[in-house]
N, C-alpha and C positions, 0 to 999 in steps of 0.2 A: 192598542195604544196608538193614539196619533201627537205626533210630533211636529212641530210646527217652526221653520228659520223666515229670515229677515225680518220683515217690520207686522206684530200680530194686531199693532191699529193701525190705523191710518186717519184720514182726512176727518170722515163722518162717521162716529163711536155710540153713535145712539141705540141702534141693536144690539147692542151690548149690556145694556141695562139691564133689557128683562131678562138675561141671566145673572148678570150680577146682584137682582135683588127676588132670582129664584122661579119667576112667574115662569119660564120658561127652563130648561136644564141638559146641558152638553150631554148625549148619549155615552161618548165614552171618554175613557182619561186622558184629558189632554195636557201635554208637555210644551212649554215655549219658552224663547229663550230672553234676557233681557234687552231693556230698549236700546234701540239703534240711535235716535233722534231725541235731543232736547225739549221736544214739545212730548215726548212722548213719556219721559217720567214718572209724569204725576199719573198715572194713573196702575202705576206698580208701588204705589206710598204705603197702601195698606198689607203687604202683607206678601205670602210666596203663593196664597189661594186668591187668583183672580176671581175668581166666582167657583161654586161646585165643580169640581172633577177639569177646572182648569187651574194647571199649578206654573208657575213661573219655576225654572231652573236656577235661572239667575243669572250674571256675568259671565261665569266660568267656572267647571266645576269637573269632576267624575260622576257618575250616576247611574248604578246597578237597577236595573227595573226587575220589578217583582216575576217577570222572563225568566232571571239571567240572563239578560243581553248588559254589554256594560258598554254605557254611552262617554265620550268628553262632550264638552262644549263651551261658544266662547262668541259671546256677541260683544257686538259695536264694531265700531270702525277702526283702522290701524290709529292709532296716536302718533305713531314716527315719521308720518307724514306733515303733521304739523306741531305741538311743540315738543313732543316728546311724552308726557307725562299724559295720565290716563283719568277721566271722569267715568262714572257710568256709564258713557256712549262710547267711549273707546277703550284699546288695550295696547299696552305696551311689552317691551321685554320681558319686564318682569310678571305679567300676566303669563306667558307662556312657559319661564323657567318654575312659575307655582304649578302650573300644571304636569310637567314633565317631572318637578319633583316627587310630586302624589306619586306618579305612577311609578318612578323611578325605587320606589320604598319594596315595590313587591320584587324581587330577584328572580323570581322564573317570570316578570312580565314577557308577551310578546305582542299582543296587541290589544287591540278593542274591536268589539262589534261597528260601532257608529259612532262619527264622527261629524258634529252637529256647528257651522260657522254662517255667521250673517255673511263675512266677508269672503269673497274666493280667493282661493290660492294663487299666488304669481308661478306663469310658466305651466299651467292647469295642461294647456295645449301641445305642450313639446312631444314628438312623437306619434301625436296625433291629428285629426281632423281638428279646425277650428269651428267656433258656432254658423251658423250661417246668416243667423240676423246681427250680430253683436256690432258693432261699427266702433272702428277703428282696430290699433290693432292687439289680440287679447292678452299676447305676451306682454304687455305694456302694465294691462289691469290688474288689479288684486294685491295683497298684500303677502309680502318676502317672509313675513313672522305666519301668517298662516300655512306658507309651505313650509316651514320649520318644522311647525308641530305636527303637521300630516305626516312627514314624514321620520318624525319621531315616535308619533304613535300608532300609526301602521293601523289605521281604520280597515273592517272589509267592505266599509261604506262611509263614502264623504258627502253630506248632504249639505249646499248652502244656498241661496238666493242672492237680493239686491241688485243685481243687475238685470233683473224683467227680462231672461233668457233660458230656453229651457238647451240644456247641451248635458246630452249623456257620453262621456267618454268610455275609452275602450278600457278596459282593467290593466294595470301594470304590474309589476312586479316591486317585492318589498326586500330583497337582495340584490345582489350580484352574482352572476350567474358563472356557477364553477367554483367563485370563491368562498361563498357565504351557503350555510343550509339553506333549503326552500322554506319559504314564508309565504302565507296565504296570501291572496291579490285583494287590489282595494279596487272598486268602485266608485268615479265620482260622478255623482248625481245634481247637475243646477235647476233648481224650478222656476219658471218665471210667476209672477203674480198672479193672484187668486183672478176669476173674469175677466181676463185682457182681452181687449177686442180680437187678436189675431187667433186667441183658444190657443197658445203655447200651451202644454203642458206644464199643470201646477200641482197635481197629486200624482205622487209616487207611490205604489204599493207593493210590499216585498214579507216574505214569509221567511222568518231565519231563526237557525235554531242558534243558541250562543254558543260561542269558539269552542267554551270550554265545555264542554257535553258532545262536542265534534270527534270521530274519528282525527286523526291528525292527519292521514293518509287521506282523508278525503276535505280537512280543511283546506289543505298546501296545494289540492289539485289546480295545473294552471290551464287556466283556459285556452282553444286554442288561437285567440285573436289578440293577445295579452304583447304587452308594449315594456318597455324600459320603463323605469321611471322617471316621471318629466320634472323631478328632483335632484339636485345633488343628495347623495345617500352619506355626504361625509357632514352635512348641515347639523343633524341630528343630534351625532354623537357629539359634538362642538358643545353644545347645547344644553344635553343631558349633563356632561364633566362639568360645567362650567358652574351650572345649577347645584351641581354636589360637593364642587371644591367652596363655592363662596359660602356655605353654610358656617353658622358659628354655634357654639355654645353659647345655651341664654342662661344667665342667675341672674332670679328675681329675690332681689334682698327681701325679704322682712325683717328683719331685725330693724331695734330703733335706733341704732346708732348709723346704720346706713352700711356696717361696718362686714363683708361676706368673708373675710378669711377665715371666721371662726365658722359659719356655713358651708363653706367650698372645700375645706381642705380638713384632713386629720392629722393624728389621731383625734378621735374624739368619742366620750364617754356619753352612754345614754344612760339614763334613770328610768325607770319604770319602779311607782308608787314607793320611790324610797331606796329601789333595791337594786344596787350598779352592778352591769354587766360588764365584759369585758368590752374595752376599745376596741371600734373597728376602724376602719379609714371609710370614707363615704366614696361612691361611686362617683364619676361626672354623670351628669344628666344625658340624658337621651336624646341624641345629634339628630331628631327626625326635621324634617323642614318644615315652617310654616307654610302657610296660605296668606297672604294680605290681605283679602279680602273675608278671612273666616273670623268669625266676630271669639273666637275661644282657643285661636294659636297663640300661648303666652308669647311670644315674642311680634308677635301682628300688630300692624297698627290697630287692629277693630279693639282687641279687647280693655273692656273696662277693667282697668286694675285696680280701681279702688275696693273692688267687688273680690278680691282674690286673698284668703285666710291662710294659707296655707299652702306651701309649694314644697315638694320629694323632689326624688332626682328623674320620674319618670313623668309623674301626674300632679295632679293640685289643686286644691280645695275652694270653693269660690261661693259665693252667694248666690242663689239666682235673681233676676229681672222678673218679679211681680210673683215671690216666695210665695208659696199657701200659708205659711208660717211664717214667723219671724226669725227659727231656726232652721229653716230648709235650707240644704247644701246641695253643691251638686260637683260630683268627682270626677275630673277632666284630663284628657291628654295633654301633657306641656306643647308635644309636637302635632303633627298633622295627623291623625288617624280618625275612621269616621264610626267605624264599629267598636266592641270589647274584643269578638274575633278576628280583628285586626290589627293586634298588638303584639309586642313581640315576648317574650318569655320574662323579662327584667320588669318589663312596664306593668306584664301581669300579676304578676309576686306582688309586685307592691300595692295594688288594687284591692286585690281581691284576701276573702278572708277565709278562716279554719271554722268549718262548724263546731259546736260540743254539743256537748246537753245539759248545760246550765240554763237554755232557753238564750244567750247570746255568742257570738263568734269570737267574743275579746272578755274573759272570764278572769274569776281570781283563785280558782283551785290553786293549791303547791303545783300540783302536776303541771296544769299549763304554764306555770309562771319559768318552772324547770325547763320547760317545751320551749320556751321563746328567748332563752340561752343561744338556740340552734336557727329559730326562724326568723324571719325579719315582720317584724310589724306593720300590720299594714293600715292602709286608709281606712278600708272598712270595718278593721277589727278597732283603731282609734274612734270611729265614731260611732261604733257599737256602746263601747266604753263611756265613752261621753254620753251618750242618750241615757243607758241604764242610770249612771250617777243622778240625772235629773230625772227619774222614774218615767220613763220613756222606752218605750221601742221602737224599733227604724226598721223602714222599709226602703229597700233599695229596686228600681226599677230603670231602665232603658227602653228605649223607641229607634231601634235601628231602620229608621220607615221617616221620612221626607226631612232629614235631619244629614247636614253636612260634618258635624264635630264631636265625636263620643262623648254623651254626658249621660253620666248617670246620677239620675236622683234620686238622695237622702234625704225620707223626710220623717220625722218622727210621730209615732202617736202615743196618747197615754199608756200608761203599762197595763193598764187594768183591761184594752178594749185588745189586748196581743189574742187573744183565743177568738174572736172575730173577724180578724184580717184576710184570713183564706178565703174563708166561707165567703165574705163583701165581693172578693172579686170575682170569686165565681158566681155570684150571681147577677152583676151589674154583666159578666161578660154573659153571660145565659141572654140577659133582658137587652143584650146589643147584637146576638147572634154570632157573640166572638167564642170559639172554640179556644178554650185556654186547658191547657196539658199543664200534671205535675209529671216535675221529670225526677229523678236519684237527688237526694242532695250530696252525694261525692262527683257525681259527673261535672264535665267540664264544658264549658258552652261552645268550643270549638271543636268537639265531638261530636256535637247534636246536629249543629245549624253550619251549614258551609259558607266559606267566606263570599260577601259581597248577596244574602239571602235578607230582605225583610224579615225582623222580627220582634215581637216586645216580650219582655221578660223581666220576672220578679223574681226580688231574694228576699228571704225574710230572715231575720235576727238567730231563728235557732235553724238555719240552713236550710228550711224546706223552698222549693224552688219553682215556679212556674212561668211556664214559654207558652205563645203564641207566635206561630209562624203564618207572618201575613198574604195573605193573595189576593192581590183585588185593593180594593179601599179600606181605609182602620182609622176609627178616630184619633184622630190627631191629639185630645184632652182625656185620652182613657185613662190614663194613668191617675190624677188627678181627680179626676170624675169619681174613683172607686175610695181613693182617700178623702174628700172632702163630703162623702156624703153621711148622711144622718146616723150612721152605724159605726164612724168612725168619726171623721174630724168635726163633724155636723157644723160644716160652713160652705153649703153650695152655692155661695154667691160669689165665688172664690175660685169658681174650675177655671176660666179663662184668667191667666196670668195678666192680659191686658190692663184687668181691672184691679190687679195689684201691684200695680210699677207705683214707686215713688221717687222722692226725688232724688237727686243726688246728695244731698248734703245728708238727708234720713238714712241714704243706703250707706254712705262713707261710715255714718256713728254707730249704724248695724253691724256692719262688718267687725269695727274694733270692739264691741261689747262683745263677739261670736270670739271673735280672736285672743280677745282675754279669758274668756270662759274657756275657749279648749282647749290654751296652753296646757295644762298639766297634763292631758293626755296626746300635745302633740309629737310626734316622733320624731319628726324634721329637726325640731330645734336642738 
């Protein structure tokens, strides 16, 4: 895996072609992060795959590599330097408290493997030697919001560039010595530019196995040329509170009245096909933080809400952006979470569905109707229910593989081709060289696969279940590719989503004709 900070164009972007239109092809997976410079934009317009095996990261983000080494990162320039607010070439506060949130979700965090900044940390040097080429002086340089997050996230490696300086510092320490337990030491690594006349060092390479497969005793060990930290250690925590107290509850009204007390608050009575259960009181929603910049945190500026059917107290039901169908769903976290094995107990109840053997998970035996007295109904079993009504069955699949925001997609096929769907995808995965496993259908996906692991995985309507755990590269349209071909939806001119976006005013009239069709089976309202 090569990884790549500060600026990955420059001046003259011409060799760059022949791999961006294949004649040529990056040996291996290359990661970079977004642009630095205004000129430099356009040429990240298409998409997160610059060319083959080169993937943009993006702005800022977490990102688990198929290792297990779990990366941050965070390009452009400070924005508090000048007017505050942040474009795609810079970042502000609120860039670092989305970050520090993410991570702030898992409670036994302690750190990250690598830590990945265009810009350098201010005060890099305290404690230490300064560079020897660098002019002027360096405690001056870098930005205060990039020591922040360093020292919030406790990298065992801080790699950044922009300053055409190569300066290896001495490892510090990530506590307080006596008062705090031992914490493993970080690493900051500056590289100067690719061919600089003077040959600074511009490639780093380093062999690490991830934290968490580490002896502990042997992560924490401190070297022994190891420095204080040339951080205040009390920045962090500032940082981290401040990011978790300003958090709010989001409700997103559907209703047409505009009207949520009768959504937010109980008692309130559900109906299922006629037959009242008891009142229960509804939960609040799930206090997870957004991202601003992730196009599927309901409360983010990114996401399209015209696009969004159906909102629980955990997750919520949305359309996607260029459907293979015109009913394809797709079933999302309200909050920040990027896996299914990344949710917490409440968020997954309500998700996920009850197998039977009616051939669907949301059935109308007496028995289960008795059964769901006691259980909570869920998305899946709702939109089981909805497909079968329109003689349909629904396959549900995820791609936890170059993907920032849990979504999993619903998408149905006729009833008639349900005895075909296993068989499709084991063979599209045979003829891609993908090893696809069925697993139990009572097991649970956070049994199988451990948290922060690529993988893609299918559910099918009467429970049976198949994982692919990815290593290496996985198409990006498998999923898709296996439903729209000739054995199933027979429309493969339809695998690239690209070429099914519409507009907005068709996707607005989409959504409320989905909305009213699956009110009677939705649970929420």
């Amino acid at each position: 895996m090569l990884l790549c900070v500060g600026d990955f164009f420059g001046r003259n972007n011409s060799d760059f072609e022949m791999y961006r239109n294949s004649s040529s092809c990056v040996p291996i997976q290359t990661f970079v992060l977004g642009p630095n410079k205004v000129e430099h934009i356009a040429f990240y317009q298409n998409g997160p795959e610059l060319c083959p095996n080169v993937t943009c990261l993006g702005k800022k983000g977490v990102f688990t590599a198929s290792s297990g080494l779990r990366l941050v990162y965070l390009s452009g320039r400070d924005a508090t330097s000048t007017s505050g607010t942040s474009d795609e070439t810079e970042f502000n506060t609120r860039d670092i408290e989305d970050l520090q949130a993410t991570l702030a979700m898992n409670q036994n965090f302690t750190g990250v493997d690598i830590l990945l900044t265009s810009c350098w940390p201010r005060g890099v040097t305290t404690y230490a030697g300064r560079p020897e080429v660098m002019v002027g002086d360096p405690s001056d340089r870098g930005s205060l919001l990039v020591s922040k997050l360093a020292t919030a996230v406790r990298p065992r490696y801080h790699f950044c560039a922009t300053e055409d300086v190569h300066y290896e510092r001495l490892p510090y320490r990530n506590h307080r010595v006596l008062a705090e337990e031992t914490r493993h030491a970080t690493r900051f690594v500056a590289l100067a530019k690719i061919r600089n006349p003077t040959r600074k060092k511009w490639l780093y390479a380093v062999n690490m196995v991830p934290m968490d497969q580490m002896e502990h005793s042997e992560l924490v060990k401190q070297p022994p040329d190891i420095t204080e930290c040339p951080y205040s250690l009390d920045e962090s925590s500032g940082l981290v509170s401040s990011a978790a107290d300003s958090l709010q509850q989001y409700f997103f009204d559907m209703s047409e009245r505009g009207d949520d007390r009768q959504r937010c608050q109980g008692p309130k009575r559900v109906q299922l096909d006629g037959d009242k259960r008891q009142p229960h009181y509804k939960r609040q929603r799930t206090n997870l933080p957004p991202l601003a910049s992730c196009w599927f945190c309901l409360s983010g500026s990114q996401v399209e809400k015209h696009l969004v059917v159906s909102v629980g107290n955990h997750n919520y039901l949305a359309l996607p952006k260029g459907g293979l169908v015109s009913d394809h769903l797709l079933i999302l976290s309200i909050g920040h979470c990027q896996a299914t094995v990344g949710l917490d107990k409440d968020a997954l109840h309500e998700m996920e569905s009850y197998p039977c053997v009616n051939d669907c998970t949301f059935c109308d035996p007496p028995l289960l109707l008795f059964a769901l007295y006691f259980i909570r109904v869920t998305f899946k079993m709702a939109l089981c229910k909805f497909y079968k009504s329109c003689q349909k069955t629904v396959v549900f699949f995820e791609r936890n593989y170059k993907s920032q925001h849990l979504q999993i997609q619903a998408i149905p096929v006729p009833i008639e081709k349900r005895g075909s769907i296993k068989q499709t995808f084991f063979e599209v995965a045979d003829s891609q060289n993908i090893l696809l496993d069925q697993i139990p259908s009572n097991s649970n996906l956070s049994q199988i696969v451990k948290r922060g692991t690529p993988y893609f995985y299918v559910e099918l309507a009467d429970g049976e279940k198949l994982l692919h755990r990815i290593r290496g590269q996985f198409p990006i349209q498998f999923g898709r590719d296996v439903l729209a071909s000739t054995k199933l939806l027979n429309i493969p001119d339809k695998v690239d989503w690209r070429t099914c976006v519409l507009g907005k005013e068709q996707e607005t009239l989409l959504a409320a004709e989905f909305r009213k069709a699956f009110k009677p089976f939705d649970f929420t309202l």
